[in-house]
C-alpha positions in Angstrom: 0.0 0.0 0.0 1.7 3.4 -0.9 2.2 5.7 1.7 2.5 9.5 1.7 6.2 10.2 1.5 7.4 13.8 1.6 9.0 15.5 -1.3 12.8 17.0 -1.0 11.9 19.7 0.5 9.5 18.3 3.0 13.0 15.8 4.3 15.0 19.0 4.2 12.5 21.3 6.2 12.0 17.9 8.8 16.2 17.7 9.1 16.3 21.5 9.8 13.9 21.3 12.6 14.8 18.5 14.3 18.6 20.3 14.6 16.9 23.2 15.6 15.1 21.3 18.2 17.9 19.2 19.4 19.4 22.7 20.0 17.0 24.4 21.6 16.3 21.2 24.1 19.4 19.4 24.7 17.8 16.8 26.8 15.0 14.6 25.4 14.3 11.5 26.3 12.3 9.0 25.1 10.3 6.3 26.6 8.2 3.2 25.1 9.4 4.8 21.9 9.2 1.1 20.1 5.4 1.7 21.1 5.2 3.8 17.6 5.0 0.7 14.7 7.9 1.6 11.9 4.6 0.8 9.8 1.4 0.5 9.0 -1.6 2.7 10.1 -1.3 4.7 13.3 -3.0 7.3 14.8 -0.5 9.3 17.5 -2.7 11.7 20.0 -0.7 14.0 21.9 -1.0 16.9 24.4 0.1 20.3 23.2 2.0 22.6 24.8 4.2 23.8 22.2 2.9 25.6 19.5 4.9 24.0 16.2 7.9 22.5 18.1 5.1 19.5 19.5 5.0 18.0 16.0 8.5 18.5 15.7 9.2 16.4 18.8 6.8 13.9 17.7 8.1 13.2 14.4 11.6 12.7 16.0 10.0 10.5 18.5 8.0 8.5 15.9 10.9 7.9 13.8 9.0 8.3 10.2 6.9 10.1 8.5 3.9 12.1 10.6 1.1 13.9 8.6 -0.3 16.0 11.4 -3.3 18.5 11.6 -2.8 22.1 12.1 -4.7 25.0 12.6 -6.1 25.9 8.5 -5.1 30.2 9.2 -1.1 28.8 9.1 -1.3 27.6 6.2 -2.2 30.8 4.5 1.0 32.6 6.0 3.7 33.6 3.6 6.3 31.4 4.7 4.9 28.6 7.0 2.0 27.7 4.3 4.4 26.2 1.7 6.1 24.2 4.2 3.1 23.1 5.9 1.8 21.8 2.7 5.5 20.0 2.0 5.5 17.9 4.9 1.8 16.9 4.0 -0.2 18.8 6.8 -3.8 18.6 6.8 -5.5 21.7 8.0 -7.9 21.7 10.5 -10.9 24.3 11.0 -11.5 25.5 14.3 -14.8 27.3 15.2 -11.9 29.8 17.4 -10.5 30.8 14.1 -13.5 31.5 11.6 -16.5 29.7 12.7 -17.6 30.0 8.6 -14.9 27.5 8.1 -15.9 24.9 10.6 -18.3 23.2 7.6 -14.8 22.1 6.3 -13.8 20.2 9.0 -15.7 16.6 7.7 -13.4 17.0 4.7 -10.1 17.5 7.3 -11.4 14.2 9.0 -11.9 12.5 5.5 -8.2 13.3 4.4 -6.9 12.0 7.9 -9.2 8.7 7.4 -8.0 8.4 3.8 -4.3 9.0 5.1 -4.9 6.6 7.7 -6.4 3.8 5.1 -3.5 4.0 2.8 -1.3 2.8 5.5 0.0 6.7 6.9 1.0 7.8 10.6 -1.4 10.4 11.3 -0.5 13.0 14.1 -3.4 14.8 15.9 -3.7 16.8 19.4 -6.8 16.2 20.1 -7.2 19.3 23.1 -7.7 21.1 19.5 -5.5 23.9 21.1 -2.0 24.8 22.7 -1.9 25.8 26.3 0.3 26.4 29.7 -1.8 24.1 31.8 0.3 21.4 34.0 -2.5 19.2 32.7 -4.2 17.3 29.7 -7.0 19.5 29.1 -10.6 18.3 27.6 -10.1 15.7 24.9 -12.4 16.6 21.7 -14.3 13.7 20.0 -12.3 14.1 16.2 -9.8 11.7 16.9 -12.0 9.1 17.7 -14.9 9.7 15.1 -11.6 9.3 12.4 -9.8 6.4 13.9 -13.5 4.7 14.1 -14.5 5.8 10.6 -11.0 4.5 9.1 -11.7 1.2 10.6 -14.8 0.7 9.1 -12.9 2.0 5.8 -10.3 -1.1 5.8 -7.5 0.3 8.2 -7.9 -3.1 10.0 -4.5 -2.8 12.2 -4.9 0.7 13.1 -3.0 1.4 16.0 -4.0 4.6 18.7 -0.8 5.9 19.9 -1.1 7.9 23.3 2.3 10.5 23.3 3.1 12.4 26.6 4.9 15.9 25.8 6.7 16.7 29.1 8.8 19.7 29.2 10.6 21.4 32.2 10.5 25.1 31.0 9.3 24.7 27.2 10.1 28.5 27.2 13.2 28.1 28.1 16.7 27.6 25.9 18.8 24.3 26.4 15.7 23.5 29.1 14.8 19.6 29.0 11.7 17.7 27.6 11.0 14.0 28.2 8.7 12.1 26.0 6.5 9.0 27.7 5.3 6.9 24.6 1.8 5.1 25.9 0.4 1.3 25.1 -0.8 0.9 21.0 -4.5 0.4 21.7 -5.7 -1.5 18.4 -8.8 0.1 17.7 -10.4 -2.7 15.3 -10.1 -4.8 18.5 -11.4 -1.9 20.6 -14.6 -1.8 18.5 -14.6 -5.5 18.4 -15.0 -5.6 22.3 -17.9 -2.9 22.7 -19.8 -4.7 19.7 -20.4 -7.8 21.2 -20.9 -6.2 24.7 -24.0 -4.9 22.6 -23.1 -1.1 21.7 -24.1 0.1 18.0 -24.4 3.5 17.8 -21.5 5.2 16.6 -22.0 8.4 18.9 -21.8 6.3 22.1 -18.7 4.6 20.6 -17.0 7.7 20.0 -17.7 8.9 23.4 -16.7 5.7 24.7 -13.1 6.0 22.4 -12.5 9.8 23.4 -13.1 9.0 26.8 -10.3 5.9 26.6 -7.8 8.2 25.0 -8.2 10.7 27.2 -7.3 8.6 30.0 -4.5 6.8 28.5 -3.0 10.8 27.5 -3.1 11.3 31.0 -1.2 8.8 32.0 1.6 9.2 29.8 1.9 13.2 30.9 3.1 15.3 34.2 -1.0 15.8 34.4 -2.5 17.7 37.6 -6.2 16.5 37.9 -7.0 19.9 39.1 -5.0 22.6 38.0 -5.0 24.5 41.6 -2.8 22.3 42.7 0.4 23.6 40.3 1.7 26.4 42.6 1.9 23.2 45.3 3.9 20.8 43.0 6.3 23.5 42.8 6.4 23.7 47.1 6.9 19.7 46.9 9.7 19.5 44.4 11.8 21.2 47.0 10.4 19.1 50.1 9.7 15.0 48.9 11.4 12.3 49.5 13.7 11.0 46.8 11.7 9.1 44.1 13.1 6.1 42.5 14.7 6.8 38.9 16.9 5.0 36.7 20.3 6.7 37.4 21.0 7.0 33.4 17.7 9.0 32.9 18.6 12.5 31.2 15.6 13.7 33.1 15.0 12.5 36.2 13.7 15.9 37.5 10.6 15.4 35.2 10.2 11.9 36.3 9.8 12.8 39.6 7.3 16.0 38.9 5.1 13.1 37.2 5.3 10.8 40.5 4.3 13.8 42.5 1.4 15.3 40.5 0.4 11.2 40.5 0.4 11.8 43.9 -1.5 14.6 44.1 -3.7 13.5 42.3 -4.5 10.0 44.4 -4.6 11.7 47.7 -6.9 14.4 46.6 -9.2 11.4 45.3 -8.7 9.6 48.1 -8.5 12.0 51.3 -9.2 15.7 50.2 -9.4 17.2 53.4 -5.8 15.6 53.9 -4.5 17.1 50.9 -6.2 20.6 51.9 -4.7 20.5 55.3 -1.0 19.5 54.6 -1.2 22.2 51.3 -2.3 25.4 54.1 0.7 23.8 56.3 3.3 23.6 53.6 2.6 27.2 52.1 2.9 28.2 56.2 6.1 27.2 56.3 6.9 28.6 52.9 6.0 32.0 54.1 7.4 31.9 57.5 10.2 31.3 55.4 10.4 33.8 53.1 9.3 36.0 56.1 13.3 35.4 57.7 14.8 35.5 54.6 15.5 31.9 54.2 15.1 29.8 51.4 13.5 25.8 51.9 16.2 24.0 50.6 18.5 25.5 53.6 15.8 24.7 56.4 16.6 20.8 56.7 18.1 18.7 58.5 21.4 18.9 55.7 20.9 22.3 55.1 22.9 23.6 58.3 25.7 20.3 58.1 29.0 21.6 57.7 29.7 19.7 54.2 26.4 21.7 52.3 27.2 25.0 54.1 30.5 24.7 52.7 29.9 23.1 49.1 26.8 26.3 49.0 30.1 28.7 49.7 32.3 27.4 47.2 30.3 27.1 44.6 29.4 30.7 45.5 33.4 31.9 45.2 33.7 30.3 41.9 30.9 32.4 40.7 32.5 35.0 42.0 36.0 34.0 40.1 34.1 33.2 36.9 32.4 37.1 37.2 34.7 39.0 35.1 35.1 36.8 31.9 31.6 36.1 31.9 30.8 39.4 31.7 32.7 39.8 29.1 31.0 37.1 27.1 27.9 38.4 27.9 28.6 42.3 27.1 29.2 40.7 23.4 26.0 39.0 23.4 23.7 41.4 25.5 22.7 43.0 22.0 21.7 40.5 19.9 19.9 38.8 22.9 17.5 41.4 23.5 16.9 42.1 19.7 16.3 38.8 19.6 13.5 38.7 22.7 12.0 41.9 21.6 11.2 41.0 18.0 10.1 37.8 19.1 8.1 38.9 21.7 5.8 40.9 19.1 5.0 37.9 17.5 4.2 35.4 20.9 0.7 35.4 22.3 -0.2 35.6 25.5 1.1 32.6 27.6 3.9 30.2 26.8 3.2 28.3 23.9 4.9 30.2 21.5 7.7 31.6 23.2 10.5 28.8 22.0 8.9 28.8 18.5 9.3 32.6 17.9 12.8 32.7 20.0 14.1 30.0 17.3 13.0 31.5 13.9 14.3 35.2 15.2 17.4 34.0 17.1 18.9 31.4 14.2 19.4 34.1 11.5 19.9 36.8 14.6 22.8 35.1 16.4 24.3 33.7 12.8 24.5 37.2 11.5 25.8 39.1 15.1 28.3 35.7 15.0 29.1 36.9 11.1 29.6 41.0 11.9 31.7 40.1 14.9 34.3 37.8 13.0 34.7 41.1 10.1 35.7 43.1 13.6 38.2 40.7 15.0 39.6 40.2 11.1 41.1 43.6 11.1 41.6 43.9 15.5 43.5 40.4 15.8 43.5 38.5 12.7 45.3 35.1 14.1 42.3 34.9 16.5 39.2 36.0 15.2 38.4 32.6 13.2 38.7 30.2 16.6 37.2 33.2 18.9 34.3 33.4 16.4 33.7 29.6 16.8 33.9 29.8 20.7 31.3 32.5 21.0 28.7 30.2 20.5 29.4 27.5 23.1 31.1 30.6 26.2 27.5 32.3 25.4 25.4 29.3 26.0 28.0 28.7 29.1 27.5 32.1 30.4 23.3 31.6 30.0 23.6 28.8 32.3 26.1 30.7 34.6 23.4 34.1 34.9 20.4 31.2 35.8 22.8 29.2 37.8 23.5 32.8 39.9 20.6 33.7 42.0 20.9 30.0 43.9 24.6 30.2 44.7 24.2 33.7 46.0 20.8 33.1 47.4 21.3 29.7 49.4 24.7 31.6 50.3 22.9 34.9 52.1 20.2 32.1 53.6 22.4 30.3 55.2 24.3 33.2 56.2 20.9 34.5 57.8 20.7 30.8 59.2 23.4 30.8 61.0 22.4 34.2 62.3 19.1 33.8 63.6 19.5 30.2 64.9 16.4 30.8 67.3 14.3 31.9 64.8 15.3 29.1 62.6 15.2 26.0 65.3 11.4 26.2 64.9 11.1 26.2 61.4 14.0 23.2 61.2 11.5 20.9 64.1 8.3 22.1 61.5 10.5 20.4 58.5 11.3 17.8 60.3 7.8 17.3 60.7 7.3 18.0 57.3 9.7 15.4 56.2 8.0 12.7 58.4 4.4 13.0 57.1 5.7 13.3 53.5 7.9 10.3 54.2 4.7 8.4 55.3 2.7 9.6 52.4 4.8 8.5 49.5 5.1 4.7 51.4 1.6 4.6 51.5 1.0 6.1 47.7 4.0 3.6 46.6 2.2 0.8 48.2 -0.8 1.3 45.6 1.0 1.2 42.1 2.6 -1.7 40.6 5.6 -3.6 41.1 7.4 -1.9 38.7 6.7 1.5 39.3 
């Protein structure tokens, strides 16, 4: 069966933003990756987060041609249009957009079923919309009505293909993202099973399908059943217990979010008044905190040993060494880096979602050409070193980013356990509340351990 294949400029345009990608996010990992078949028909659902870099990520993670659904308004731009169309897109028509257009989206549907009967990888995000949310937001029913209607078609082996886009700051440059591949649901079996329980009509089964696919997408994402509870994540990434993790994981920071917000989750289901309670005492303690001037992390029981006190002032004198040639560095780069955020920011909306999009296309041909100017200086100011100082630039500027983000914790945990040290009464009551803290947390994550499987 012949498959859509994308042209040469559809492989070149894939190439070039997969290495833009892998740039931007120089941390992905993937898991259940083998879940995607190499062939055949397969519908991947994913959540979506990130603007245009999601189907980038996807593709990469699929390993093979994607045919995805955008928004139809992108594919009437200038320049995104033509390349949407060259990696075979199929628009979509969102009642958000142009509520005329929304007559069109049967045909959309028809062209993924077609796609999907000839044998394709279809990609689809079925929240039909990008968003910030820590949180898979309400599945719509087209992904199911096509994956149902391109069984009935012939697509027999159809596999639905649950994708977990999981990023630490999707904003943010040389930030991480881990993708969680789900279990291939095989929807001709799927059907199989609700037919001879007795169901017929097609509504109820797409219900039924959207409602499965929603759940699966959960599972396979850092998902907060109620999205209240984000600020609170944040409070219990500084004060859990260790989580188990493979010690090779690029990622394990993300891992463990996703065991939390499980957690979360479970006791909020489970015991809500708990989850109330301990939430009031931990955001206590976080102001009582903030109140001395202290930080979390240096209110424990290690926080005031004399190995972290001195490893925290260290660290903060070789920040202090590093100062003056990473100011230099940064001087070069200060211009192009707010050209760069300023013409990008004109183009982002309003939230997250396409901040790393917008930074990339601006930034590529912005640093390249700031990169380019500054090697025609050094040429005629030091001619022996302006070819390996141009080619340096690049990896001391991405080296002084990390240093500027990597700043306000060595001097902060520095001044808070300065100030520990200095009011030790003060302190000795918020060190016996951690303590406490630690215990009841401790007890927590036995008791939510105890209820998943062996494996986990």
């Amino acid at each position: 069966m012949q498959t859509h294949q994308p042209g040469l400029g559809g492989q070149f345009v894939r190439r070039l933003g997969r290495l833009a990608v892998r740039f931007y996010y120089p941390r992905i990992e993937f898991t259940g990756r083998d879940h995607i078949p190499d062939k055949g028909s397969v519908l991947v659902c994913a959540n979506h987060a990130n603007s245009l870099l999601d189907p980038v990520l996807v593709g990469m993670t699929a390993r093979r041609p994607v045919r995805f659904f955008a928004k139809a308004p992108l594919f009437k731009t200038p320049v995104l249009g033509p390349l949407m169309e060259a990696l075979g897109m199929i628009p979509a028509f969102r009642g958000q957009d142009d509520r005329r257009q929304v007559k069109n989206n049967q045909q959309s549907l028809d062209k993924g079923v077609n796609a999907l009967v000839q044998g394709d990888a279809v990609g689809i995000f079925p929240e039909g919309k990008s968003h910030d949310y820590l949180r898979v937001e309400m599945v719509r029913g087209g992904a199911a009505r096509m994956a149902l209607a391109a069984v009935r078609q012939g697509a027999e082996q159809l596999q639905l293909v649950p994708l977990g886009l999981n990023y630490r700051w999707k904003e943010r440059f040389r930030s991480s993202v881990w993708i969680q591949v789900g279990t291939p649901l095989s929807v001709a079996s799927w059907l199989a099973e609700r037919q001879a329980a007795g169901e017929e009509d097609p509504r109820r089964l797409a219900r039924q399908l959207t409602e499965e696919l929603q759940t699966r997408m959960q599972q396979v994402t850092i998902h907060l059943a109620e999205p209240e509870w984000s600020d609170w994540l944040e409070d219990l990434e500084a004060l859990a217990p260790p989580v188990r993790i493979d010690p090779a994981s690029k990622v394990p920071f993300l891992y463990r979010r996703k065991r939390i917000a499980e957690a979360i989750n479970y006791f909020a289901a489970a015991d809500r008044s708990l989850v109330e309670q301990l939430s009031a005492r931990i955001k206590n303690f976080r102001e009582r905190a903030a109140g001395l001037g202290l930080r979390m992390a240096t209110i424990a029981p290690q926080g005031h040993s004399v190995t972290a006190a001195l490893v925290t002032f260290l660290l903060a004198l070789a920040g202090v060494v590093a100062l003056v040639p990473v100011l230099a560095v940064t001087l070069f780069h200060l211009l192009p880096f707010f050209l760069v955020r300023s013409i990008a920011a004109r183009f982002t909306r309003i939230g997250k979602t396409t901040v790393s999009m917008y930074r990339l296309l601006v930034g590529i041909p912005g640093y390249l050409g700031w990169y380019l100017l500054g090697f025609s200086g050094l040429r005629y100011l030091w001619p022996a070193g302006a070819l390996p100082l141009t080619v340096a630039m690049p990896v001391l500027g991405i080296a002084s980013l990390h240093y500027w983000r990597a700043w306000p914790y060595w001097t902060g945990n520095t001044i808070s356990l300065l100030r520990w040290f200095s009011k030790r009464a003060a302190v000795r009551e918020l060190l016996v509340e951690r303590q406490e803290l630690d215990a009841q947390l401790a007890q927590l994550a036995e008791k939510f351990r105890a209820t998943q499987p062996a494996d986990q």
